[in-house]
C-alpha positions as CSV (number, residue, x, y, z in Angstrom):
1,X,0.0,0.0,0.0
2,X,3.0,2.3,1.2
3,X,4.8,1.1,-2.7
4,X,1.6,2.1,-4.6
5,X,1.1,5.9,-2.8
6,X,4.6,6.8,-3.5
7,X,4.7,5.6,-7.2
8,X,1.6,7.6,-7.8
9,X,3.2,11.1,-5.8
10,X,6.0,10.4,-8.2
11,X,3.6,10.4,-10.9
12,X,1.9,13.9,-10.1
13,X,5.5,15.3,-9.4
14,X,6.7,14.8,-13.1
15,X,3.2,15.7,-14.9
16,X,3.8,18.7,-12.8
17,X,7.0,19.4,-13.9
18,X,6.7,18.8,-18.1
19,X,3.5,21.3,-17.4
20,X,5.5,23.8,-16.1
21,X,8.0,23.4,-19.0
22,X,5.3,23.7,-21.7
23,X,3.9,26.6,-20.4
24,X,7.3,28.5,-19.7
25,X,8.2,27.6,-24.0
26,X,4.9,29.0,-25.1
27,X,5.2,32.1,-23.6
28,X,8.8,32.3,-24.5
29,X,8.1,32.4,-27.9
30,X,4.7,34.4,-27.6
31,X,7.2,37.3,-26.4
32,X,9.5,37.1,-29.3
33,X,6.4,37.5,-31.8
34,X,5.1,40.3,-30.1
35,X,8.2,42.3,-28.7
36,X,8.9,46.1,-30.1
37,X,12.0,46.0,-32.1
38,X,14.1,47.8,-29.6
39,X,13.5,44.9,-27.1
40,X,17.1,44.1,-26.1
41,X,15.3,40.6,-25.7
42,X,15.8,40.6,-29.9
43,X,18.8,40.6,-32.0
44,X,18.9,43.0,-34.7
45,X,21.4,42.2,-37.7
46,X,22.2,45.4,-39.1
47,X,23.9,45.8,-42.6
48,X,26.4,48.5,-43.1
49,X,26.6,49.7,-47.0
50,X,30.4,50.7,-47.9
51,X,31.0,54.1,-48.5
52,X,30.5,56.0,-50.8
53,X,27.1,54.0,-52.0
54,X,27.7,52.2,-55.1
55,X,25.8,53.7,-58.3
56,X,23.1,50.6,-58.3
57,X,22.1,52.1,-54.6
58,X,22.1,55.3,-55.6
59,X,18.9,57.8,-56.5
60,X,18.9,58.4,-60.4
61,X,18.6,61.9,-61.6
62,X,15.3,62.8,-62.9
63,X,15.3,63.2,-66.8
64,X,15.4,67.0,-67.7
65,X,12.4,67.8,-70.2
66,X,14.3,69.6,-73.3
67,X,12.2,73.4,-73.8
68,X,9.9,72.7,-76.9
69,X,9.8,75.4,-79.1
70,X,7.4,77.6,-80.3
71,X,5.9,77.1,-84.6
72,X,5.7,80.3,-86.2
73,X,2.7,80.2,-88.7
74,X,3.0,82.5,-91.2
75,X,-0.7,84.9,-91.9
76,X,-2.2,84.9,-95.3
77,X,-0.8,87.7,-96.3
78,X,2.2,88.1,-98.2
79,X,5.4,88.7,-95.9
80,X,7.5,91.6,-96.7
81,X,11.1,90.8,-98.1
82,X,13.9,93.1,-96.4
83,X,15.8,93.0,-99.6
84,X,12.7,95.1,-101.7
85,X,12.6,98.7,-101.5
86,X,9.0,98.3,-99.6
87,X,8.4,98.2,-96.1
88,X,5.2,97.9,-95.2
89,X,3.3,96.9,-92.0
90,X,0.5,94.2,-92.3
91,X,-2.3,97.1,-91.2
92,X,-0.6,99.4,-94.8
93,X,-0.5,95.9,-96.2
94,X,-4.3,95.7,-95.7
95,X,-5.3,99.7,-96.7
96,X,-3.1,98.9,-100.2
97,X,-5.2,95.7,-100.6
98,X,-9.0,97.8,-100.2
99,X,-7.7,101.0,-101.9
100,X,-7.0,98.8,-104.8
101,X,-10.0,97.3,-104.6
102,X,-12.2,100.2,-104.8
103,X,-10.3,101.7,-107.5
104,X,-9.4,98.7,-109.7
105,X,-11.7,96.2,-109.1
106,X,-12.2,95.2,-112.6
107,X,-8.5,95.2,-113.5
108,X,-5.9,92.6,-113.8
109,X,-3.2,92.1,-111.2
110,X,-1.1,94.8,-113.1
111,X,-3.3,97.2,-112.9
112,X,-4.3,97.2,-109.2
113,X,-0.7,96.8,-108.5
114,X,0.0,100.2,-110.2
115,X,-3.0,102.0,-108.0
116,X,-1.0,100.2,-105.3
117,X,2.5,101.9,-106.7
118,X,0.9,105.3,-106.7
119,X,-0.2,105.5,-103.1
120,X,3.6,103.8,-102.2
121,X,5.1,107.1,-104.4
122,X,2.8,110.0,-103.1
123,X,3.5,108.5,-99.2
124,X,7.4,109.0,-100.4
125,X,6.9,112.0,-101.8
126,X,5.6,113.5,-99.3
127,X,7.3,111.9,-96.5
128,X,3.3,110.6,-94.9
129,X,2.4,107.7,-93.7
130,X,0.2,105.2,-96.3
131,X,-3.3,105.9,-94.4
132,X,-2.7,109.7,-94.9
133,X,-2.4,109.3,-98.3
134,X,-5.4,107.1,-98.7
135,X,-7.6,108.9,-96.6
136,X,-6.7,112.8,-97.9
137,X,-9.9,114.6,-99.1
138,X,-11.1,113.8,-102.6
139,X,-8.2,111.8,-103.6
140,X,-9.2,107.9,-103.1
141,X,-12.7,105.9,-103.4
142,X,-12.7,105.2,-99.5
143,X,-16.6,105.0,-99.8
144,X,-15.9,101.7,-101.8
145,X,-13.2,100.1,-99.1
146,X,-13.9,97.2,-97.5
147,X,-14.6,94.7,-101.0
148,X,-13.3,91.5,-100.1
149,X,-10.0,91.2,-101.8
150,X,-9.8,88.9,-104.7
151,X,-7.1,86.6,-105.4
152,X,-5.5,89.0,-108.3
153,X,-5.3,91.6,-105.5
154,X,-3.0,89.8,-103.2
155,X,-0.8,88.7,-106.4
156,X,-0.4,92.5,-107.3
157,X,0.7,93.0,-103.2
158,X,3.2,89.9,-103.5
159,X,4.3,91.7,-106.9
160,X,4.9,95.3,-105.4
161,X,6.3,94.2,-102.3
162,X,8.6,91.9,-104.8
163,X,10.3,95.2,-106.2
164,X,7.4,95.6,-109.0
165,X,7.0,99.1,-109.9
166,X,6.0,101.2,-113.2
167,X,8.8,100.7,-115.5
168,X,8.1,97.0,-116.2
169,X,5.3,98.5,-118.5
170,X,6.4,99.1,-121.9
171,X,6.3,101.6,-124.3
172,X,7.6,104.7,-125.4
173,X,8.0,106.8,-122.1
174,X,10.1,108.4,-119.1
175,X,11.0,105.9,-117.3
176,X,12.5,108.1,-114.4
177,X,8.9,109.0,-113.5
178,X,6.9,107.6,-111.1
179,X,3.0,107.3,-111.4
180,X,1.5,109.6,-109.0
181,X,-2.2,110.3,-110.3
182,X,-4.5,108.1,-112.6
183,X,-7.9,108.8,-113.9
184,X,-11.0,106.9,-115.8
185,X,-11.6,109.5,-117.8
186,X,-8.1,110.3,-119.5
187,X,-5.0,112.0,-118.2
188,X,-5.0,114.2,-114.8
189,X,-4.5,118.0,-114.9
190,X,-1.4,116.9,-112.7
191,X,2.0,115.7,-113.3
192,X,3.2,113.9,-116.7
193,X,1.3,112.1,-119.4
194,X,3.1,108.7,-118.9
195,X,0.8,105.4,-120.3
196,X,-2.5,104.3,-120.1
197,X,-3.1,100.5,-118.5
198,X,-6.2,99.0,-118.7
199,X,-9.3,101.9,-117.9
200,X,-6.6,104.1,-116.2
201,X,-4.5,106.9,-117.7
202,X,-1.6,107.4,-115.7
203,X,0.3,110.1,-115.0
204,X,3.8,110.6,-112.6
205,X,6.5,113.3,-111.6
């Protein structure tokens, strides 16, 4: 009987014992899962990059966007060569376009390029600017600008703006003159007899 109760107190002794070892493992590891990082319980393994950083470590340089540059598109309107003896603005560029127009409507290129050439000589002449010239008191059919400019009216600009002027018409007369007055109805009381083009007589100094 004596035999028998101390092999069973043996007994309880070692379940005792591996309980108290499982439990102690479990929350062993439990603390290792859930420790903060600086828990000198942990071992960090920190890794040390040479210096200076190799290139494969390194931050790349953002790619510079090259400026892009701006496309010039050129108006409808012809552009003024620096090598021609004209210098006009695009605003006298447009006057020269209705002035010949309401004077020349029914002519050729040629001819509205000469009412063109006789508004460039008087504002020469007389040292004014091209909307002076146009505009001066019984001189110009102003009432009549504004007509839609056809497509022989910007050839006779792109011609006079070329270096075009009145001695590429022929025949027998001064070529140092320069047409300064035209009329319908024949030669002006003004200035030189010097051809007639199409319904206008023309006359220079």
């Amino acid at each position: 009987m004596k035999h028998a109760a101390f092999i069973l107190g043996c007994l309880i002794i070692m379940m005792a014992t591996i309980a108290a070892g499982v439990g102690s493992y479990r929350s062993h590891d439990y603390h290792l899962q859930t420790a903060p990082h600086d828990d000198p319980m942990i071992i960090q393994e920190v890794v040390e990059l040479p210096d200076p950083v190799p290139e494969e470590v390194q931050k790349p340089e953002p790619t510079k966007q090259m400026p892009t540059e701006e496309i010039f598109v050129a108006p409808d309107i012809p552009l003024i060569r620096e090598e021609t003896f004209v210098n006009l603005t695009y605003e006298e560029q447009n006057l020269l376009l209705d002035v010949a127009m309401a004077e020349a409507q029914g002519e050729d290129s040629v001819g509205k390029a000469l009412v063109m050439l006789t508004v460039l000589n008087r504002s020469e002449y007389f040292s004014a600017p091209i909307g002076e010239i146009i505009y001066a008191p019984n001189q110009f059919a102003v009432s009549r600008m504004g007509i839609q400019p056809s497509e022989d009216c910007y050839e006779a600009l792109g011609e006079v703006v070329d270096g075009w002027n009145e001695t590429y018409i022929e025949g027998d007369w001064d070529k140092n003159l320069r047409v300064m007055f035209f009329g319908a109805d024949g030669y002006s009381n003004y200035g030189t007899p010097m051809f007639q083009y199409g319904g206008h007589y023309f006359s220079g100094l």
